[in-house]
Backbone and ligand atoms as CSV (ligand in chain L), in Angstrom:
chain,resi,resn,atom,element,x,y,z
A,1,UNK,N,N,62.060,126.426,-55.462
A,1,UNK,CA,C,61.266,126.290,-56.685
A,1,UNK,C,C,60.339,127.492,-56.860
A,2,UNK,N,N,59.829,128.222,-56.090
A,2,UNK,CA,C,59.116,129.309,-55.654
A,2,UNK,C,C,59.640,130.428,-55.589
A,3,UNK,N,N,60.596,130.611,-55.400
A,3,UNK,CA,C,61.222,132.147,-55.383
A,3,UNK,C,C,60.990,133.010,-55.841
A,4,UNK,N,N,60.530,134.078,-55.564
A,4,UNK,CA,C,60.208,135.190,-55.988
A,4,UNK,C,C,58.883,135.191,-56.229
A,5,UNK,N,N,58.007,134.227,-55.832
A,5,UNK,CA,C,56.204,134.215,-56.464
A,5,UNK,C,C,55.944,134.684,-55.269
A,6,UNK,N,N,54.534,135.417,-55.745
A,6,UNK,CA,C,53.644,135.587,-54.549
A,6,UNK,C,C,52.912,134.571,-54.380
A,7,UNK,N,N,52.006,135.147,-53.065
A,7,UNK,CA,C,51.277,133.371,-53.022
A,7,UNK,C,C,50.546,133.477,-53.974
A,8,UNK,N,N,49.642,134.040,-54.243
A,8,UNK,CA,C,48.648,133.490,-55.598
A,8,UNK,C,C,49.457,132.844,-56.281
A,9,UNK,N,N,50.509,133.433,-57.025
A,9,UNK,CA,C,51.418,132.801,-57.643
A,9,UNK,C,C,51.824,131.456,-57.735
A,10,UNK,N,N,52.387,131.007,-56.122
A,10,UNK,CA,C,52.365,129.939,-56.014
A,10,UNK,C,C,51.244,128.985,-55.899
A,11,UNK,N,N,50.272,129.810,-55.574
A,11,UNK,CA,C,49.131,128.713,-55.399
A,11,UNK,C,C,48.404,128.493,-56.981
A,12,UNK,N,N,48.300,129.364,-58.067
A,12,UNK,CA,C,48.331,129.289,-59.127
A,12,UNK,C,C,48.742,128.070,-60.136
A,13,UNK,N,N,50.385,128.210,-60.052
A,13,UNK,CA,C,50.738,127.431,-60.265
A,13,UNK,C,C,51.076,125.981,-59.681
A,14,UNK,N,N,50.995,126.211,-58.889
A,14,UNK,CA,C,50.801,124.304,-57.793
A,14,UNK,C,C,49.659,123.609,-58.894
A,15,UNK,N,N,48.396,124.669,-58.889
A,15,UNK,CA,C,46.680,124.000,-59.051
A,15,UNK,C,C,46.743,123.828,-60.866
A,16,UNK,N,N,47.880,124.668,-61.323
A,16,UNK,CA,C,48.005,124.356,-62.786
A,16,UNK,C,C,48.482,122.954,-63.155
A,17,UNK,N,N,49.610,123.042,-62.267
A,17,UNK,CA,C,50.418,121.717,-62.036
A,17,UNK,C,C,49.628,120.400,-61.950
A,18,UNK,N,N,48.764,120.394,-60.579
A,18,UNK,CA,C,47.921,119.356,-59.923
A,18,UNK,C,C,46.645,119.471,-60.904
A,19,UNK,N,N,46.268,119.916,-61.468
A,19,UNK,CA,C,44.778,120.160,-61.932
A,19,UNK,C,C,43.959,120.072,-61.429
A,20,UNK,N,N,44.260,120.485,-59.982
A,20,UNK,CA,C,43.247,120.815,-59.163
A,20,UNK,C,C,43.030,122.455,-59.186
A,21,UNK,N,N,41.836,122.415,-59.988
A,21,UNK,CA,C,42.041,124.311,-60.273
A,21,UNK,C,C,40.376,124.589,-60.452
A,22,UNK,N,N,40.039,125.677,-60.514
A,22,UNK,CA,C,38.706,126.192,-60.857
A,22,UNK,C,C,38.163,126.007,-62.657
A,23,UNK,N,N,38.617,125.079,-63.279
A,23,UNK,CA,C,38.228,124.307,-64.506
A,23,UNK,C,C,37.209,123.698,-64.398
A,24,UNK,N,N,36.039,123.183,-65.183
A,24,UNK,CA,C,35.083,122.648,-65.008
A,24,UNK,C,C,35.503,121.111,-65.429
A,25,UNK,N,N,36.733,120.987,-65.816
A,25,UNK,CA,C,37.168,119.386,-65.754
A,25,UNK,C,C,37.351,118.565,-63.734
A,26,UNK,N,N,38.184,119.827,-62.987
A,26,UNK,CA,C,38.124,119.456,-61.786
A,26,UNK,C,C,36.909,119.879,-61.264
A,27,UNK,N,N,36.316,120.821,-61.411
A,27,UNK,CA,C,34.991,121.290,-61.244
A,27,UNK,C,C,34.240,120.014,-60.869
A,28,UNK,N,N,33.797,119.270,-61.900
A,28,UNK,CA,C,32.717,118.312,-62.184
A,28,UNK,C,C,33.435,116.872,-61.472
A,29,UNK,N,N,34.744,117.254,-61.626
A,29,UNK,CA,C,34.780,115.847,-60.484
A,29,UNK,C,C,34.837,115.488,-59.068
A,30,UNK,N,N,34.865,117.244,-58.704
A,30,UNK,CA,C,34.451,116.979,-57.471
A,30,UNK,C,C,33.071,117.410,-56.797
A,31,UNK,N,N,32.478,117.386,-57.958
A,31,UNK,CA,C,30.615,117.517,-58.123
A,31,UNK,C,C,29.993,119.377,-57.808
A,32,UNK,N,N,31.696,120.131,-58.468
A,32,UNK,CA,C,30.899,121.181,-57.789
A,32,UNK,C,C,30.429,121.829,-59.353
A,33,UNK,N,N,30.647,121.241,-60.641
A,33,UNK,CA,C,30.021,121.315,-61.914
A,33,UNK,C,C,29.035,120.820,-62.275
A,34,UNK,N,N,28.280,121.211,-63.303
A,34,UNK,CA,C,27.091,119.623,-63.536
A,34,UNK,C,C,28.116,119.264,-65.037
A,35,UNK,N,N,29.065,119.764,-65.277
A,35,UNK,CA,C,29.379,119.683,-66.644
A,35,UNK,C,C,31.008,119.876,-66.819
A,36,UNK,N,N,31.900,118.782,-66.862
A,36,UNK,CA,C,33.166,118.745,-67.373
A,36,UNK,C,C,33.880,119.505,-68.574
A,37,UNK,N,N,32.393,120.188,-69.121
A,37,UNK,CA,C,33.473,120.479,-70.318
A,37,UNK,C,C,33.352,121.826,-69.944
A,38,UNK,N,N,34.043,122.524,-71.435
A,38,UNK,CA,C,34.112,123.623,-71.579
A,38,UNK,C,C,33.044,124.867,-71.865
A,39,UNK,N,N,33.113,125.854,-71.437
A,39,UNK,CA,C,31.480,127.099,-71.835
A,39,UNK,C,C,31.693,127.400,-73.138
A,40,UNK,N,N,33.123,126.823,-73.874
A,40,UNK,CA,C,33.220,127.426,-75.348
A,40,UNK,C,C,33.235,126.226,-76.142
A,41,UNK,N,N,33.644,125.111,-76.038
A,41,UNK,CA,C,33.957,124.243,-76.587
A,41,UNK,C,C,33.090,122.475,-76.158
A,42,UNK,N,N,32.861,121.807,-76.857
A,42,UNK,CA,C,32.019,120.201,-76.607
A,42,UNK,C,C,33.381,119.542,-76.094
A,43,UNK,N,N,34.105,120.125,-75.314
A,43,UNK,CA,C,35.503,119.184,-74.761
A,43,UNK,C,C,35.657,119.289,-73.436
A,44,UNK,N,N,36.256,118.122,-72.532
A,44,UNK,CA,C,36.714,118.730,-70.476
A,44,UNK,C,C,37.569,120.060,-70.745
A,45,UNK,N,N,37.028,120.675,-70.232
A,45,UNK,CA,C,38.011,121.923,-69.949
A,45,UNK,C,C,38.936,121.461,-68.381
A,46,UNK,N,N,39.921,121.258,-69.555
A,46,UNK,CA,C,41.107,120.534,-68.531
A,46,UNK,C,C,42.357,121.773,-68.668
A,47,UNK,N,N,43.442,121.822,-67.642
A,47,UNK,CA,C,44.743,122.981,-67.978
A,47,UNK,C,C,44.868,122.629,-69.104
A,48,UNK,N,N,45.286,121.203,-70.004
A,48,UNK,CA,C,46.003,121.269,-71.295
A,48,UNK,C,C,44.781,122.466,-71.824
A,49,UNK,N,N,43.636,121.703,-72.137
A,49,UNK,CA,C,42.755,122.335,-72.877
A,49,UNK,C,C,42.692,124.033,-73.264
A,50,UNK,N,N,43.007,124.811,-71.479
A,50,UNK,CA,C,43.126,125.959,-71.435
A,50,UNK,C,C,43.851,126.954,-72.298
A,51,UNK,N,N,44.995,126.023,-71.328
A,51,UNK,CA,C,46.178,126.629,-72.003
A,51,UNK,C,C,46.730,126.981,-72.998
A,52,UNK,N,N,46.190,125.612,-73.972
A,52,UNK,CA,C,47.049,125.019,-74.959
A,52,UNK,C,C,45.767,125.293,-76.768
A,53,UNK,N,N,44.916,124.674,-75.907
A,53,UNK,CA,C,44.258,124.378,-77.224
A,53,UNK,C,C,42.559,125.609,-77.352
A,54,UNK,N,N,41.757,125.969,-76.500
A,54,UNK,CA,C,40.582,126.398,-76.374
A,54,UNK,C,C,40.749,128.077,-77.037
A,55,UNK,N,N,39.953,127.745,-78.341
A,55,UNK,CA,C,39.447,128.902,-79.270
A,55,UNK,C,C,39.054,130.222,-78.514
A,56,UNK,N,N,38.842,130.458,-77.601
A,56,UNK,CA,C,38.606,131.437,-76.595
A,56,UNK,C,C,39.419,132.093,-75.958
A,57,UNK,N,N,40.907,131.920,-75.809
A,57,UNK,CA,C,41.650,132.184,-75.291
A,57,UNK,C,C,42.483,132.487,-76.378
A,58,UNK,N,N,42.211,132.436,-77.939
A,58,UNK,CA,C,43.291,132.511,-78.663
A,58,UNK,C,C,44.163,134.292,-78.903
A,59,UNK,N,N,43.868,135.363,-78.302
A,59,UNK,CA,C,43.550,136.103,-78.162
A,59,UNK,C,C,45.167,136.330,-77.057
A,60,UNK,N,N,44.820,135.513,-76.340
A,60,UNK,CA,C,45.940,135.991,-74.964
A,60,UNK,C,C,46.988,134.902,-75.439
A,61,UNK,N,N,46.850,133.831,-75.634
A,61,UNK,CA,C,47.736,132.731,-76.560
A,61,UNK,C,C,48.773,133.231,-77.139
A,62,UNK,N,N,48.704,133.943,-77.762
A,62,UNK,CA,C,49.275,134.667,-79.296
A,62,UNK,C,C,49.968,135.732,-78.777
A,63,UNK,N,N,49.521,136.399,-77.207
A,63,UNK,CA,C,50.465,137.257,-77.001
A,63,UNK,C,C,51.688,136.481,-75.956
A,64,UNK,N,N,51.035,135.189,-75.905
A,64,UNK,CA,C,52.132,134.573,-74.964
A,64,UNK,C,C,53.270,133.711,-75.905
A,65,UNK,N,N,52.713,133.173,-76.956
A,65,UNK,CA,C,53.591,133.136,-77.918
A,65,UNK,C,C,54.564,133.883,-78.258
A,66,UNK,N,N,53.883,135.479,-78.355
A,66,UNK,CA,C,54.864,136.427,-78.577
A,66,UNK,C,C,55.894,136.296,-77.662
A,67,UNK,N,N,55.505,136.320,-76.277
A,67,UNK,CA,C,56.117,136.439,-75.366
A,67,UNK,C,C,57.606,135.506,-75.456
A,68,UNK,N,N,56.796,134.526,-75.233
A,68,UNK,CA,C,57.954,132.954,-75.306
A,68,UNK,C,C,58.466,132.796,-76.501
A,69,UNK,N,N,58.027,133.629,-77.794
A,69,UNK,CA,C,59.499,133.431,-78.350
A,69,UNK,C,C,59.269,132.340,-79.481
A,70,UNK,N,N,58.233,131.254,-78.719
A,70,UNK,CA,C,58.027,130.058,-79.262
A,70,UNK,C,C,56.503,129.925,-79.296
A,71,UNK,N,N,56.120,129.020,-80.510
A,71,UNK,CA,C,54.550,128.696,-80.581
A,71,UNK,C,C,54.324,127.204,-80.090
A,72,UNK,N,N,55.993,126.106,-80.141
A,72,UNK,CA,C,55.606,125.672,-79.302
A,72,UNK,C,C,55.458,125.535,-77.509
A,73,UNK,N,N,54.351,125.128,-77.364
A,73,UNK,CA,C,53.886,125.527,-76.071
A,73,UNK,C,C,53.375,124.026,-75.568
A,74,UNK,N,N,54.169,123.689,-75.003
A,74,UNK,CA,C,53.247,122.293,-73.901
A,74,UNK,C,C,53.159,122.743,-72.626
A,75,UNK,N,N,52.531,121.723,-71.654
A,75,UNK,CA,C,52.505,122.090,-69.950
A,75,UNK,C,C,53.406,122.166,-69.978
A,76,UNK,N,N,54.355,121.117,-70.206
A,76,UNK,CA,C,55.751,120.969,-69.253
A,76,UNK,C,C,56.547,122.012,-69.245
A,77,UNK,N,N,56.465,122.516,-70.350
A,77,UNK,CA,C,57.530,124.102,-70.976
A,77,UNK,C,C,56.651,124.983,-70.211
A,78,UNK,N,N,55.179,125.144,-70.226
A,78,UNK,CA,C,54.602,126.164,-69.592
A,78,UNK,C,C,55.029,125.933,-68.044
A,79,UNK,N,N,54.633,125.109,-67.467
A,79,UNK,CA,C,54.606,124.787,-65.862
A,79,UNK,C,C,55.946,124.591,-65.218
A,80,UNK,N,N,56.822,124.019,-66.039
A,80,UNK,CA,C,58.323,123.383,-65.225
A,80,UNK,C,C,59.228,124.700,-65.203
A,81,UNK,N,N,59.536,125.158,-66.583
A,81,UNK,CA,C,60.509,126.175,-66.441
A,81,UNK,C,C,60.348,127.647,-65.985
A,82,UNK,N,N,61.012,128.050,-64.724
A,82,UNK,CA,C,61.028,129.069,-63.982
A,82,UNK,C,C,60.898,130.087,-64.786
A,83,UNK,N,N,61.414,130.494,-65.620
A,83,UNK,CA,C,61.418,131.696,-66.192
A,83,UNK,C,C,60.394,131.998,-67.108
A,84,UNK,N,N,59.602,130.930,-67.267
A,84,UNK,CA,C,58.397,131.100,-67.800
A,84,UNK,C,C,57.000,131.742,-67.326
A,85,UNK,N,N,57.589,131.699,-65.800
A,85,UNK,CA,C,55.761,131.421,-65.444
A,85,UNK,C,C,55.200,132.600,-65.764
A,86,UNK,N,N,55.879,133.809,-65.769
A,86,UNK,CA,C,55.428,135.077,-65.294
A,86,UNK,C,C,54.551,135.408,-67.097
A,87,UNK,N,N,54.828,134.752,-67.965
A,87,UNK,CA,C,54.176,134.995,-69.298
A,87,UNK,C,C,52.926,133.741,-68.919
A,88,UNK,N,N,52.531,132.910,-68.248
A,88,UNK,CA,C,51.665,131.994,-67.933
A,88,UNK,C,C,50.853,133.131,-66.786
A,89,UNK,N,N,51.757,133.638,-66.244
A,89,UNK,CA,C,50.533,134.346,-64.753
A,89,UNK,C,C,49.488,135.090,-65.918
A,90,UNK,N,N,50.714,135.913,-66.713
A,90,UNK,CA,C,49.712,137.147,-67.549
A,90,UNK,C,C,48.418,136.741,-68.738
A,91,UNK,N,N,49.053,134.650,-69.043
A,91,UNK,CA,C,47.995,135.246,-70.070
A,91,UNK,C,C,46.510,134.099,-68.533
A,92,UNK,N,N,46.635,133.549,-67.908
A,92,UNK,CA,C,45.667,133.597,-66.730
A,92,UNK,C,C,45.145,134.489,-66.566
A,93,UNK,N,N,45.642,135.632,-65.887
A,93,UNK,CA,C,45.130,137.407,-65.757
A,93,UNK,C,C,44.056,137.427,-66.772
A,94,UNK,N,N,44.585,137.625,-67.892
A,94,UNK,CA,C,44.262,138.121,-69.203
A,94,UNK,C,C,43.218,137.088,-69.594
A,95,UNK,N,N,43.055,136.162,-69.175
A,95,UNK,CA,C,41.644,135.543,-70.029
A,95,UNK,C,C,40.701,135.701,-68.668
A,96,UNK,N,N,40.596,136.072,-67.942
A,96,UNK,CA,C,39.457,136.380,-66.920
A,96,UNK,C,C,38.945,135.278,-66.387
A,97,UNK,N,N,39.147,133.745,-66.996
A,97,UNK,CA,C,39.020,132.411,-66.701
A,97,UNK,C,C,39.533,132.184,-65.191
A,98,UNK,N,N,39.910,132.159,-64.134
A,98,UNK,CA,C,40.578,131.812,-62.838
A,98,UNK,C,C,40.402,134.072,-62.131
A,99,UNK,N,N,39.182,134.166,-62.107
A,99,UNK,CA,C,39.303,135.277,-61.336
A,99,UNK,C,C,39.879,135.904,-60.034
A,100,UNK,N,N,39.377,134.326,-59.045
A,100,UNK,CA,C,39.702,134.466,-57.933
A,100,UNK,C,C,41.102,134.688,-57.191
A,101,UNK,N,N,41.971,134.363,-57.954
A,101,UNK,CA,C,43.817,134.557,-58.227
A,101,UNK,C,C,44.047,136.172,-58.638
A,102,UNK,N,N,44.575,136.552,-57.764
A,102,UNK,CA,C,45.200,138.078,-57.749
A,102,UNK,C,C,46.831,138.357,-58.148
A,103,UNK,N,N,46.819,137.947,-59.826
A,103,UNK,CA,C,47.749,137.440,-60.002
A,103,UNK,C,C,48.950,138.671,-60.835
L,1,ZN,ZN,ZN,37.333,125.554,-74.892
C-alpha cells in the first residue's frame, strides 16, 4: 500500500487517514489545543475541513484541482487512491499547515 513513499509520506498519510494529525480538531482532543476549531474559520479544523472545504487553503486547492483533473475532491478519492497522493503531499507542503512533515 506504501510503495514508493517516504516515511513522512507514509506517516503523513496514515495521520490523514486516522485523523490523528497536527489539526486543532485532534489537537483539542487530546488537550494539547484550548480550541478545536480552525485559526481561519468558526469550524473543527478537522482533515475533511482542510482539505476539502477551509477558505485559506483555497490557493493550493485549485492547484490540486488542476492537478487531479477533477474539482471533485472527497477524502476517499484524496486518501485511498495511490496515484493520488503525491498531488495531496504537494498541496500539504504548500499550505505550510503540517510543517513538521518533510514532505
Ligand atoms: Zn478553516
Amino acid at each position: 500500500m506504501y510503495d514508493g513513499l517516504t516515511r513522512p509520506q507514509c506517516s503523513v498519510l496514515t495521520q490523514l487517514r486516522t485523523g490523528h494529525i497536527g489539526l486543532h480538531a485532534h489537537l483539542h482532543k487530546i488537550q494539547v489545543s484550548p480550541t478545536p476549531n480552525c485559526a481561519t474559520c468558526p469550524t473543527p479544523e478537522t482533515v475533511n475541513h482542510f482539505l476539502l472545504l477551509c477558505p485559506a487553503y483555497r490557493q493550493q486547492r485549485l492547484k490540486l484541482i488542476i492537478r487531479l483533473g477533477t474539482a471533485r475532491l472527497t477524502l476517499r478519492r484524496l486518501l485511498a487512491a495511490k496515484s493520488e497522493h503525491k498531488a495531496v503531499f504537494e498541496f500539504v507542503r504548500d499550505t505550510g499547515r503540517l510543517p513538521r512533515y518533510q514532505l
